[in-house]
VEXFITI-454789 format. One record per residue (C-alpha): residue number from 1; chain; x, y, z. Coordinates in nm, 2 decimals. Example, Ala and Ser with C-alpha at 12.3 -4.5 7.8 and 13.67 -1.06 7.14 Angstrom:
BEGIN
  num  chaine      xx      yy      zz
    1       A    1.23   -0.45    0.78
    2       A    1.37   -0.11    0.71
//
This chain:
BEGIN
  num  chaine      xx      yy      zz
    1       A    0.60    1.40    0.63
    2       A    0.26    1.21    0.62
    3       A    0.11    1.01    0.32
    4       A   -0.16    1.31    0.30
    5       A    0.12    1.54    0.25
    6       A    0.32    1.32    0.00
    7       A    0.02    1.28   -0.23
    8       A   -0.08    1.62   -0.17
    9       A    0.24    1.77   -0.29
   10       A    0.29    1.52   -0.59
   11       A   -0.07    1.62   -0.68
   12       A    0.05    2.00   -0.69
   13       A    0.35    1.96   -0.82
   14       A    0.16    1.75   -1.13
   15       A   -0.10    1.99   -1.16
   16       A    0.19    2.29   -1.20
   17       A    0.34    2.05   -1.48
   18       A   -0.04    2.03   -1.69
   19       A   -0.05    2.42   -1.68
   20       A    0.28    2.44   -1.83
   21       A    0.18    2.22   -2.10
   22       A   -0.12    2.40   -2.10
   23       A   -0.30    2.06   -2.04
   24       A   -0.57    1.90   -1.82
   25       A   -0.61    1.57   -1.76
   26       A   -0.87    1.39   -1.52
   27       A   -0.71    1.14   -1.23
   28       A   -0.88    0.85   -1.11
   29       A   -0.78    0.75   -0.79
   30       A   -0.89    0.50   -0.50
   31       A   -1.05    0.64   -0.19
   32       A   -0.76    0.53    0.02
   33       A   -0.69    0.77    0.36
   34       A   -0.39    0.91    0.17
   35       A   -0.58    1.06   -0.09
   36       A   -0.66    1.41    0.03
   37       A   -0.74    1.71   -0.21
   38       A   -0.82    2.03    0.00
   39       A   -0.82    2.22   -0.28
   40       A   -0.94    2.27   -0.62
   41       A   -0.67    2.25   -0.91
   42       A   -0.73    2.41   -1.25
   43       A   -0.56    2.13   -1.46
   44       A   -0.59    1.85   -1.26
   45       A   -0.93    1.70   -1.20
   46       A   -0.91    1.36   -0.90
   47       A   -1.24    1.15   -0.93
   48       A   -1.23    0.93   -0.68
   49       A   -1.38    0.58   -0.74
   50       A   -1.67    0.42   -0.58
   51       A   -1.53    0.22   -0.24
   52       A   -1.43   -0.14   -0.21
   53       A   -1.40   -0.16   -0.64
   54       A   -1.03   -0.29   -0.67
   55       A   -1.19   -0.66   -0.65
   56       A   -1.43   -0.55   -0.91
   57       A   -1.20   -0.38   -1.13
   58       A   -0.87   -0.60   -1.06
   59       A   -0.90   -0.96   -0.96
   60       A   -0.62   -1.07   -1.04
   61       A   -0.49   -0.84   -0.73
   62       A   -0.71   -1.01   -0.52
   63       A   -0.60   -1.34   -0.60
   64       A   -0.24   -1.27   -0.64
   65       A   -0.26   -1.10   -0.27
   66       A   -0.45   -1.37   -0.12
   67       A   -0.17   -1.69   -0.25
   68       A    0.14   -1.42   -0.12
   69       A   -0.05   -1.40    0.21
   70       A   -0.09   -1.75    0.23
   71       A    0.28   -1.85    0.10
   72       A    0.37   -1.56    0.37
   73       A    0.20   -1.74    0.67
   74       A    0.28   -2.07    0.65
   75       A    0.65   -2.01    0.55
   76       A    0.64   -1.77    0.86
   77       A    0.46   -2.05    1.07
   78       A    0.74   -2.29    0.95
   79       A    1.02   -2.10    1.06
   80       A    0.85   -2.05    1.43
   81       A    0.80   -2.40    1.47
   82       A    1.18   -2.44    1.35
   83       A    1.32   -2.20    1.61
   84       A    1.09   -2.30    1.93
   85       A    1.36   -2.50    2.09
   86       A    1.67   -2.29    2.02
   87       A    1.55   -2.03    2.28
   88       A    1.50   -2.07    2.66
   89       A    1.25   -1.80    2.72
   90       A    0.95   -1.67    2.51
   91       A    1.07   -1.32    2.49
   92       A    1.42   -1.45    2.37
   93       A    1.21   -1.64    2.10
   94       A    0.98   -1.33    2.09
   95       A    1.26   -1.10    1.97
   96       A    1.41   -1.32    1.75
   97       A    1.09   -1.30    1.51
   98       A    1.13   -1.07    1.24
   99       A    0.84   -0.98    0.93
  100       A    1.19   -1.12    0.68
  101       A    1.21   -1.45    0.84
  102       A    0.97   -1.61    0.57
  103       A    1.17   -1.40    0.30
  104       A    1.51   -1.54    0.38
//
């Protein structure tokens, strides 16, 4: 199933929840592509917030992101500049690369 149907169903299945508590509550939500309502709910009401407003209303994100990402890259760029001998061919070396090799 695709993120639009994953958020989709939780958003029903959260909705049928409220009207058993006979409840409503408002959710805010980013405007990320996964975020699809194609219907109207009667105890669930999505606002979406304005775009590009997690930097605004989380920095800390931002900043946290930014020193993992850079952490990430040059561990990553370590670990090719290790391996660049062991292999005889570029695709050898090519496949060897994996997203975990900074991680490990």
């Amino acid at each position: 199933m695709d993120d639009n149907g994953c958020f989709e169903d939780w958003l029903n299945q959260l909705n049928e929840t409220m009207k058993k508590k006979k409840g409503r509550i408002i959710l805010f939500v980013d405007n990320a592509t996964s975020h699809v309502v194609s219907k109207k709910l009667c105890n669930v009401h999505v606002n979406f917030l304005p775009p590009h407003l997690t930097s605004e209303l989380q920095p800390l994100d931002q900043g946290i992101i930014q020193a993992m990402k850079a952490n990430y890259r040059k561990s990553m760029l370590h670990n090719l500049l290790t391996a660049v001998g062991k292999f005889i061919t570029a695709s050898e070396f090519a496949k060897s690369v994996t997203v975990f090799d900074p991680i490990w």
